[in-house]
Backbone as JSON, one array per atom type, in Angstrom:
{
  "sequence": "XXXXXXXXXXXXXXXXXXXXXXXXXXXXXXXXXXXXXXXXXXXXXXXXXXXXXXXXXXXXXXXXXXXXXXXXXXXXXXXXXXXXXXXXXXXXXXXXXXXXXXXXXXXXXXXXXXXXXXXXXXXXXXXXXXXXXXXXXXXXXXXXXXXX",
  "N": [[0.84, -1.19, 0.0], [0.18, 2.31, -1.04], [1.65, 5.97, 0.53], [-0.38, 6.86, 0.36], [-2.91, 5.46, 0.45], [-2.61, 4.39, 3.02], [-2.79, 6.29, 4.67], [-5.45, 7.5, 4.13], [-6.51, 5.69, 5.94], [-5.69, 5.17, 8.39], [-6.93, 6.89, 10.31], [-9.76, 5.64, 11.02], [-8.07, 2.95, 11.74], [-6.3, 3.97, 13.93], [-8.36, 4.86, 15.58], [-10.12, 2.64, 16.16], [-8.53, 1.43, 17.19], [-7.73, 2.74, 19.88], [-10.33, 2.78, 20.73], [-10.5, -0.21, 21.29], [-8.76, -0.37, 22.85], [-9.4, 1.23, 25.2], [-11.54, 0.37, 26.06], [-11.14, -1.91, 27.89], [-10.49, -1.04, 30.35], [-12.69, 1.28, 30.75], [-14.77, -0.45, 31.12], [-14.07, -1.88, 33.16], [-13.29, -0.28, 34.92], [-15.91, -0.19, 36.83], [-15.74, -1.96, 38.31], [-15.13, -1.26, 40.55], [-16.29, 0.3, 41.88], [-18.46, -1.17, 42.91], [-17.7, -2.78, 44.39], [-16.96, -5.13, 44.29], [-13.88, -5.39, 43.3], [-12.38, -4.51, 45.68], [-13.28, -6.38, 47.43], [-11.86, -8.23, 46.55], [-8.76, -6.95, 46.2], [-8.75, -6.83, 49.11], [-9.03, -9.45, 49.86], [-6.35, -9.87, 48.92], [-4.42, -8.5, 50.63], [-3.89, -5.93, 50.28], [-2.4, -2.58, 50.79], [-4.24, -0.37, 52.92], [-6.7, -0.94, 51.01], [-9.42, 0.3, 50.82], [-9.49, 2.69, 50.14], [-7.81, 2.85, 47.96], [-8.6, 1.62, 46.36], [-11.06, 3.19, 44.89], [-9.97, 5.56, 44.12], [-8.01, 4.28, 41.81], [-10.33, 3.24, 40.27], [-11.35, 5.56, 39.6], [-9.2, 6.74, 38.46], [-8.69, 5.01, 35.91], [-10.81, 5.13, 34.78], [-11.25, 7.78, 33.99], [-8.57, 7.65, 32.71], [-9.2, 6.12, 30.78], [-11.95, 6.81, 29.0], [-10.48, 9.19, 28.51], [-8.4, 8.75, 26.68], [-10.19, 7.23, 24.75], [-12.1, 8.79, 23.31], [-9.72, 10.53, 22.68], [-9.0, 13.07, 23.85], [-7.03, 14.83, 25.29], [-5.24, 12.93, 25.45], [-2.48, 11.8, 25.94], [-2.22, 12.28, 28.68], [-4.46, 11.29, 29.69], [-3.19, 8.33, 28.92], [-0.87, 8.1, 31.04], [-2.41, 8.43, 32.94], [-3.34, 5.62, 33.19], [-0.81, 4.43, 33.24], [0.25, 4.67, 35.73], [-1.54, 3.37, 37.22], [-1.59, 0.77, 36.39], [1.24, -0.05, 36.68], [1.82, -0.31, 39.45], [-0.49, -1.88, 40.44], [-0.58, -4.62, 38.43], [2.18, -6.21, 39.45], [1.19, -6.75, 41.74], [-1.32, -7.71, 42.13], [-1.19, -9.95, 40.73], [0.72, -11.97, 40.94], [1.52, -14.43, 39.73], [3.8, -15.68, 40.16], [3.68, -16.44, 42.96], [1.86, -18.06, 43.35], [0.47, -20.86, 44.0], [-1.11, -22.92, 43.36], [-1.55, -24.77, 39.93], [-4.0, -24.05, 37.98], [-4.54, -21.32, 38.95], [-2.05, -20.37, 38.91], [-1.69, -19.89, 36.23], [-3.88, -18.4, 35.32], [-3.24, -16.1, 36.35], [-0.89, -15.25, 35.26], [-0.98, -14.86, 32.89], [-3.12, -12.79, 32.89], [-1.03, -10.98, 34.17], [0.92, -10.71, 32.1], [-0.63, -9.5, 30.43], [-2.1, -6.8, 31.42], [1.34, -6.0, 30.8], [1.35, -5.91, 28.32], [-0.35, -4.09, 27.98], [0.54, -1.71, 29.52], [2.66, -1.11, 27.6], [1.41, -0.72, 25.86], [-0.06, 1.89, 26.72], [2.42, 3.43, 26.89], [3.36, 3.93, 25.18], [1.34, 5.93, 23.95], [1.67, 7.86, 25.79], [3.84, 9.03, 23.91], [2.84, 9.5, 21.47], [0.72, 10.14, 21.37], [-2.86, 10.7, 20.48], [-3.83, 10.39, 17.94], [-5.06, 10.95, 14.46], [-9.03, 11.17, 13.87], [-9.29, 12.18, 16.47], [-10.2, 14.13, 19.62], [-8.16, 15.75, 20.56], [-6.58, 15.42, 17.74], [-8.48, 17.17, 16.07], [-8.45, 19.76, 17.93], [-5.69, 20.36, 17.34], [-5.61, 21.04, 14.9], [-7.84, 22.79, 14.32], [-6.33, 24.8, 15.36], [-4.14, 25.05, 14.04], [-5.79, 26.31, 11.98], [-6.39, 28.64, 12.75], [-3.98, 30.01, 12.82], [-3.14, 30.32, 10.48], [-4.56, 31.85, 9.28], [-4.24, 34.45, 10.3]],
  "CA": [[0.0, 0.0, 0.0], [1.4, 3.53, -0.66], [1.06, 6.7, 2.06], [-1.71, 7.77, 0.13], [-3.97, 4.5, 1.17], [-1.95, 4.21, 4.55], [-3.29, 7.89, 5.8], [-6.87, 7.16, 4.66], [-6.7, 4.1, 6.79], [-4.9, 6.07, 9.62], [-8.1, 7.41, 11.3], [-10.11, 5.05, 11.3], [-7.47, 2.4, 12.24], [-5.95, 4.55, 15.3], [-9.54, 5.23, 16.37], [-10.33, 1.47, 16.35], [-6.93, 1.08, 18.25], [-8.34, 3.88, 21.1], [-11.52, 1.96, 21.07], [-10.08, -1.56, 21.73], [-7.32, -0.44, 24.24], [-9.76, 1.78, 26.52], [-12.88, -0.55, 26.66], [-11.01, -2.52, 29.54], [-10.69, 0.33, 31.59], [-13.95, 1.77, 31.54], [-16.08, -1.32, 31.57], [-13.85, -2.63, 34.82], [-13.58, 0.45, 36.25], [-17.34, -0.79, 37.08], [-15.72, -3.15, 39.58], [-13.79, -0.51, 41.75], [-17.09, 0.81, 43.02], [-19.53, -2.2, 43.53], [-17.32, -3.82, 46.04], [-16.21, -6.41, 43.87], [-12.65, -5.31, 43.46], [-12.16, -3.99, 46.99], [-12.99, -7.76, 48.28], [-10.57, -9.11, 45.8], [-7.68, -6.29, 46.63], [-8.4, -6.67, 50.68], [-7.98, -10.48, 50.42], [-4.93, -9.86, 48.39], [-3.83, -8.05, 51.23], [-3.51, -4.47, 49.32], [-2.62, -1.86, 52.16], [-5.18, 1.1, 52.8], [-7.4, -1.0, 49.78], [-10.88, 0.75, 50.72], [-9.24, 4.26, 49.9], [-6.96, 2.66, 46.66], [-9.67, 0.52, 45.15], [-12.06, 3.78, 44.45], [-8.99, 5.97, 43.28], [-7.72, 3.29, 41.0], [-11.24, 3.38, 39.74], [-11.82, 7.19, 38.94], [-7.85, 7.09, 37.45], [-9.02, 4.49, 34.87], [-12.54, 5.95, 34.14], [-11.27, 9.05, 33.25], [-7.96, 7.61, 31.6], [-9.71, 5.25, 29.34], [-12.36, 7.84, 28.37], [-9.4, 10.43, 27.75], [-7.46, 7.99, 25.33], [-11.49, 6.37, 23.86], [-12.47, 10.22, 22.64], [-8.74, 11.54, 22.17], [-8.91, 14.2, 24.56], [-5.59, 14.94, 26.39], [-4.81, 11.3, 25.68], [-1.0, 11.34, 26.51], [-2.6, 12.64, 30.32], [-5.11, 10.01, 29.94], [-2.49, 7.12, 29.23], [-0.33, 8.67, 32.08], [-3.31, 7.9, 34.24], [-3.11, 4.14, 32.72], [0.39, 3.98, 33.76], [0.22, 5.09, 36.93], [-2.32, 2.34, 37.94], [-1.29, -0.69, 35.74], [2.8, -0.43, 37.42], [1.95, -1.21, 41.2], [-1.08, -2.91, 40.24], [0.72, -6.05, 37.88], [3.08, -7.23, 40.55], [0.45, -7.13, 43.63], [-2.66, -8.36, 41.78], [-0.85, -11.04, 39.64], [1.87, -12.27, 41.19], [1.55, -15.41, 39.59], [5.42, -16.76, 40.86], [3.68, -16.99, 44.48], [0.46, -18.81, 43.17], [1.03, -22.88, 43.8], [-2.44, -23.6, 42.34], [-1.48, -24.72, 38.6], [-5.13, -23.17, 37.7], [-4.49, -20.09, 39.33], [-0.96, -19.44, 38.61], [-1.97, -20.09, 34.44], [-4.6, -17.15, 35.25], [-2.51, -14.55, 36.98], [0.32, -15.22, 34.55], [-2.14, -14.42, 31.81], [-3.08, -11.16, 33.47], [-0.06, -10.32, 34.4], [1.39, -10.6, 30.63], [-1.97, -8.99, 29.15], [-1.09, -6.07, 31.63], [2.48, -5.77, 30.37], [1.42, -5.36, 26.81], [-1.63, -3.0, 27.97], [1.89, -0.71, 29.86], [3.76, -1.04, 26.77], [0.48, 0.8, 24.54], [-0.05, 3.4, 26.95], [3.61, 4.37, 27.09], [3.58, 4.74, 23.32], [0.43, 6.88, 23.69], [2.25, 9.29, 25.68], [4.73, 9.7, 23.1], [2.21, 9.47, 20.3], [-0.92, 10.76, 21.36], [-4.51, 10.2, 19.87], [-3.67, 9.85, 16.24], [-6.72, 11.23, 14.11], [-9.75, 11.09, 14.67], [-9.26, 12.39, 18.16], [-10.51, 15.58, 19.72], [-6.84, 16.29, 20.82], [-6.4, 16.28, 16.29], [-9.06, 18.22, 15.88], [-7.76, 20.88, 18.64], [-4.78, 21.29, 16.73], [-6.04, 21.27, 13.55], [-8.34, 24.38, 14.4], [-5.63, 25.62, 15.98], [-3.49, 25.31, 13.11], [-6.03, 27.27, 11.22], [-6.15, 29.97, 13.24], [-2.47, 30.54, 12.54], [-2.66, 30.11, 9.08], [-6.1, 32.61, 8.62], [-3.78, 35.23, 10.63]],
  "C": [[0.87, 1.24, 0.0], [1.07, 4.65, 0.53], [0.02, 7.25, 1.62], [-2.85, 6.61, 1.02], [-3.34, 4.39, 2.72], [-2.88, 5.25, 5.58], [-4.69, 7.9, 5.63], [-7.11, 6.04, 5.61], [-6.59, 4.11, 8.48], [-6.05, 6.13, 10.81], [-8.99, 6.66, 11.83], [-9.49, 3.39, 12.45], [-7.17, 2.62, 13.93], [-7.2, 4.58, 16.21], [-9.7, 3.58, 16.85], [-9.01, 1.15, 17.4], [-7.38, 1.69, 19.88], [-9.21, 3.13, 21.52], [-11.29, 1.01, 22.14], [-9.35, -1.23, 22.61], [-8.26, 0.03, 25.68], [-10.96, 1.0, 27.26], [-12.81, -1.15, 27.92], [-10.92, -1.78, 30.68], [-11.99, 1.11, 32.01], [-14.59, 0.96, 32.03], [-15.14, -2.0, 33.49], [-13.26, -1.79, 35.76], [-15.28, 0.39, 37.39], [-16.87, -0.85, 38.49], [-14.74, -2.6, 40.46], [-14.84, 0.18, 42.65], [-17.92, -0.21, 43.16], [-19.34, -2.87, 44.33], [-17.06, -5.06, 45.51], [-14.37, -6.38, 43.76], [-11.91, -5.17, 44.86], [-12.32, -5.39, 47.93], [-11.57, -7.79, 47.95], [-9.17, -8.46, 45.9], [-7.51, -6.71, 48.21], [-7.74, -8.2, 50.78], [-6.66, -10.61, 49.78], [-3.98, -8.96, 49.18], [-3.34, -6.56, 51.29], [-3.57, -3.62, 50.94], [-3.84, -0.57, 51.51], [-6.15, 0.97, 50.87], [-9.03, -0.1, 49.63], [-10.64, 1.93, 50.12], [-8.11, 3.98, 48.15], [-7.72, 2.46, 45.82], [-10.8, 1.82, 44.02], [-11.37, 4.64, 43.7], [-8.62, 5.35, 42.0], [-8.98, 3.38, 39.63], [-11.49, 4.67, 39.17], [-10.64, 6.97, 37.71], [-8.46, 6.08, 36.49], [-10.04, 4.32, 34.12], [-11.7, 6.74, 33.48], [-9.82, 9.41, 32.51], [-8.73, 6.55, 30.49], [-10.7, 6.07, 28.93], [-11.63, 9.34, 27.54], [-8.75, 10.1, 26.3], [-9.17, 7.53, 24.18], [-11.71, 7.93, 22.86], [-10.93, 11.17, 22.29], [-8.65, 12.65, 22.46], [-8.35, 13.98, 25.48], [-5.01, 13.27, 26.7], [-3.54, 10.51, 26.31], [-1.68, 11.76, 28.38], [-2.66, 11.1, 30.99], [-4.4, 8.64, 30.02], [-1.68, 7.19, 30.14], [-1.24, 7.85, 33.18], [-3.04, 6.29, 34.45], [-2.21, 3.34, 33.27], [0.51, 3.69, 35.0], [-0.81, 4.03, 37.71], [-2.07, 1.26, 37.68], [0.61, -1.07, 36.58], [2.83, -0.89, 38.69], [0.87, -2.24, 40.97], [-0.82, -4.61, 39.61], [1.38, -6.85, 38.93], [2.17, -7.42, 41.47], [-0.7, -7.31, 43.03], [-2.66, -9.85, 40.87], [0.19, -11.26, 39.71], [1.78, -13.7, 41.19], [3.07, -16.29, 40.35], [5.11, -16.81, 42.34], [2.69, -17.63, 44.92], [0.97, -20.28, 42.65], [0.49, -23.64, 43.07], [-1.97, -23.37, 41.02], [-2.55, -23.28, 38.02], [-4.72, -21.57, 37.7], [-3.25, -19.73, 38.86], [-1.17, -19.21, 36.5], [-2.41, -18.87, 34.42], [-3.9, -15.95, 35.28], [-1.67, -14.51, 35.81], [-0.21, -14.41, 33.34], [-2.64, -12.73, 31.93], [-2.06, -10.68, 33.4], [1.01, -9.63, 33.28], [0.09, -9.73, 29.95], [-1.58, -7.43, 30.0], [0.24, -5.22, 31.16], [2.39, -5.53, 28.84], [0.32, -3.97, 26.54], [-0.61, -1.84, 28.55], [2.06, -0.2, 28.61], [2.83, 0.33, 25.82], [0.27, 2.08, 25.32], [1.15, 3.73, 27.23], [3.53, 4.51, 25.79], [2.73, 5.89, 23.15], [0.83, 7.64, 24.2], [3.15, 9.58, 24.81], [3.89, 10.42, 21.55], [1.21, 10.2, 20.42], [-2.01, 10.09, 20.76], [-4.36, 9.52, 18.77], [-4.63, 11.04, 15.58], [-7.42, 10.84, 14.4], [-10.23, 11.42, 16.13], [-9.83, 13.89, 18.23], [-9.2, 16.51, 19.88], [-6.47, 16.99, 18.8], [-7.17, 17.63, 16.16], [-8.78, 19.81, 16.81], [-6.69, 21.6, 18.08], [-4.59, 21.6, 15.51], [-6.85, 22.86, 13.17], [-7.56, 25.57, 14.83], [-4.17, 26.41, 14.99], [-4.07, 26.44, 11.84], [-6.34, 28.09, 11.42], [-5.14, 30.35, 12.65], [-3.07, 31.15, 11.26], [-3.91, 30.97, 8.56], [-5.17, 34.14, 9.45], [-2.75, 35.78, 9.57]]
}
């Protein structure tokens, strides 16, 4: 394909990329206020989990909605970061899980995790893409200039 078909493909692609990456964050930020996570952190021992579990929850509401709509997305994957780095080792510390079953699971997490890090550190470097409100910000912003 040349960059002419590449860049129509761009927007839609990246957007679909935004889509798929933030879905897990909003839909299971769900489970930071119903008291389902906040079991599953206390018996995992999490210190001061009643006051982490609901934090945890806002930070990945309102980074996976930042990165889903492309508004202030490098923030928004910031937020991502910032909850997925302590979370990984102390929610899925498969190397201290004996149960086959269970350690298969965590391990699984713990690797799905580590590739869900890896995209929001690219998104702070990268940002939204098109399609985003962040483009469109600097697109209008660009034609301010350029009408001056």
């Amino acid at each position: 394909m040349g960059d002419t078909a590449n860049s129509k493909l761009a927007g839609p692609i990246v957007l679909l990329g935004r889509i798929l990456f933030s879905i897990v964050f909003v839909l299971s930020s769900i489970d930071h206020f119903d008291g389902h996570d906040l079991a599953y952190a206390t018996a995992a021992h999490i210190p001061l989990a009643s006051i982490a579990v609901p934090i945890a929850g806002v930070m990945i509401l309102v980074g996976g909605l930042s990165v889903l709509f492309g508004y202030r997305a490098k923030l928004g994957a910031l937020l991502i970061i910032i909850f997925l780095i302590p979370v990984t080792p102390m929610m899925h510390n498969f190397w201290a899980v004996t149960d086959p079953r269970m350690h298969e699971v965590h391990e699984v997490n713990f690797l799905k995790n580590l590739s869900m890090l890896g995209a929001a550190f690219l998104m702070t470097q990268f940002g939204a893409g098109p399609w985003s409100l962040d483009a469109r910000k600097t697109s209008s912003s660009a034609s301010a200039i350029a009408k001056s």
